[in-house]
C-alpha positions in Angstrom: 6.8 -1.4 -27.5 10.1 -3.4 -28.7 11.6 -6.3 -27.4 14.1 -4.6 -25.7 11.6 -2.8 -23.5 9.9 -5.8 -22.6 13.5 -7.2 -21.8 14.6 -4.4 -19.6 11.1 -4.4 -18.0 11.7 -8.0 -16.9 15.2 -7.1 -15.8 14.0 -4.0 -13.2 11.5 -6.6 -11.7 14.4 -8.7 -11.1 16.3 -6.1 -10.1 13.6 -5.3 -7.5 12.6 -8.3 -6.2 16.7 -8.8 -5.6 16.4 -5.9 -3.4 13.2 -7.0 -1.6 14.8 -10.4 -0.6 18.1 -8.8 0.3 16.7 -6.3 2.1 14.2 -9.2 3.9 17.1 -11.8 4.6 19.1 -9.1 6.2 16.6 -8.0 8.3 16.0 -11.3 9.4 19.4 -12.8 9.0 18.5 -15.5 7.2 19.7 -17.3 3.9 17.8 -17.4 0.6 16.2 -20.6 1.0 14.9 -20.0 4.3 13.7 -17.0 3.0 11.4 -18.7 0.6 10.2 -20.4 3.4 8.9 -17.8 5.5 7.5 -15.5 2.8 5.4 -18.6 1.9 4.0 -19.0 5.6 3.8 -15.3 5.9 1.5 -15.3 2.2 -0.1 -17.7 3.4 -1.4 -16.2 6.9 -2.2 -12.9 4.9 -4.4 -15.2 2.8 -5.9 -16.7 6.3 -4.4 -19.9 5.2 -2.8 -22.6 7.0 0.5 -24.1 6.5 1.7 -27.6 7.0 5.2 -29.3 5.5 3.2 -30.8 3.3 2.5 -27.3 1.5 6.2 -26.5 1.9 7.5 -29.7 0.4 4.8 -29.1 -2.7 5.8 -25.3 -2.9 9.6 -26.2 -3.0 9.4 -29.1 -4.6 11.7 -30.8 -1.9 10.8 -34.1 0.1 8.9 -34.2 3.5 12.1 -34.7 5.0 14.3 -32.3 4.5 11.5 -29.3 4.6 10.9 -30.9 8.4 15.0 -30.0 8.9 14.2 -26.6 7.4 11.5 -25.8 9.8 13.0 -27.4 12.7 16.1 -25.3 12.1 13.8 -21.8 12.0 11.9 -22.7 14.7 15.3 -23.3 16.6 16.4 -20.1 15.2 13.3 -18.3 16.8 11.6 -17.5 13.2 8.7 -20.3 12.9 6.6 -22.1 15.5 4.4 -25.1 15.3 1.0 -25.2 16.7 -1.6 -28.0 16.9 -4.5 -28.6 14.0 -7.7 -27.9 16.0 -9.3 -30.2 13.5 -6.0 -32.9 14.0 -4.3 -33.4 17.3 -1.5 -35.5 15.4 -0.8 -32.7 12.9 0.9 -29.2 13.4 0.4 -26.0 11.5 3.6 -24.0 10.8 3.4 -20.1 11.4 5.6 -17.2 11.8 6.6 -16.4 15.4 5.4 -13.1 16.9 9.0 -11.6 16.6 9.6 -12.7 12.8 6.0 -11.6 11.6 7.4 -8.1 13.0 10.7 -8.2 11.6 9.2 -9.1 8.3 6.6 -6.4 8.4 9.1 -4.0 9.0 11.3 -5.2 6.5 8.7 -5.1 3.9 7.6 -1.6 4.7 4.9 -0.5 2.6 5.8 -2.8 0.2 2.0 -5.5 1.0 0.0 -2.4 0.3 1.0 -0.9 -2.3 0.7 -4.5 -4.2 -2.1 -5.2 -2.7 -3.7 -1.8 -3.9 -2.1 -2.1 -7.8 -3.4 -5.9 -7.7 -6.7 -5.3 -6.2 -7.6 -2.4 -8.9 -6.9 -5.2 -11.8 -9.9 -6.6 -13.0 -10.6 -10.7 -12.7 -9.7 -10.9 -16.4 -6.6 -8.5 -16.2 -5.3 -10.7 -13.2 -5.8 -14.0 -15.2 -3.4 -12.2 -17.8 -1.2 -11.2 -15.3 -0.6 -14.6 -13.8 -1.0 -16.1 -17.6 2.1 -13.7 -18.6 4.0 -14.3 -15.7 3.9 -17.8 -15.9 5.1 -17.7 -19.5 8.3 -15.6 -18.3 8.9 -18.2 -16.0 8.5 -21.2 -18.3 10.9 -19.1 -20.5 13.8 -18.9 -17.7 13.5 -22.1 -16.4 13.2 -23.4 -19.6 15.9 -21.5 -20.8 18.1 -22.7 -18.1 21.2 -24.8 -19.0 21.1 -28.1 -17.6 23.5 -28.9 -14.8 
């Protein structure tokens, strides 16, 4: 397998994950960034994980601050919702509302399963390589990236 084929590989995932988030922020007219946003909480439910804007802010890389603006502006949009820490009356888990978690199922269609089921016949040491290689095409493009 040549270069090229490795390149044009890389460019149909792009190519595909364009469609995915197009296809996601038009279902749930929303803009890219807030996108990120709610595929983040909604991994992170289907990992039984909780989400506070602490996560966010460390997952975008953006301050406290302004992720708080970017949930209170989805939660006033209908797409996220706050609810209280059982373990920490004083802090607030973010999750998708009822009517986004649809939306966003629907909009992913059988796209969860059929990654799940390719990712769950990997074994542990194909996975590592998979994350290992992925994180080296990443480095490359951000890397690669011309500074503003």
């Amino acid at each position: 397998m040549s270069e090229i084929d490795l390149t044009a590989a890389v460019t149909r995932l792009e190519a595909a994950m364009g469609a995915l988030r197009a296809r996601l922020r038009e279902r749930l007219g929303i803009s890219g960034n807030d996108l990120t946003v709610l595929q983040f909480v909604a991994r992170a439910a289907a990992a039984e994980r909780t989400v506070r804007v602490k996560d966010l802010a460390a997952h975008l890389g953006l301050s406290g601050p302004a992720v708080t603006g970017t949930v209170d502006r989805l939660e006033r949009a209908g797409h996220l919702c706050r609810v209280p820490n059982p373990d920490d009356g004083r802090s607030r888990f973010i999750e998708l509302t009822e009517a986004t978690q649809h939306a966003y199922a629907s909009a992913m269609d059988s796209t969860n399963e059929r990654l799940h089921e390719l990712l769950s016949s990997f074994t542990d040491r194909e996975r590592a390589k998979y994350v290992q290689v992925i994180d080296r095409v990443v480095e490359a493009i951000e890397f690669g990236a011309p500074t503003p």
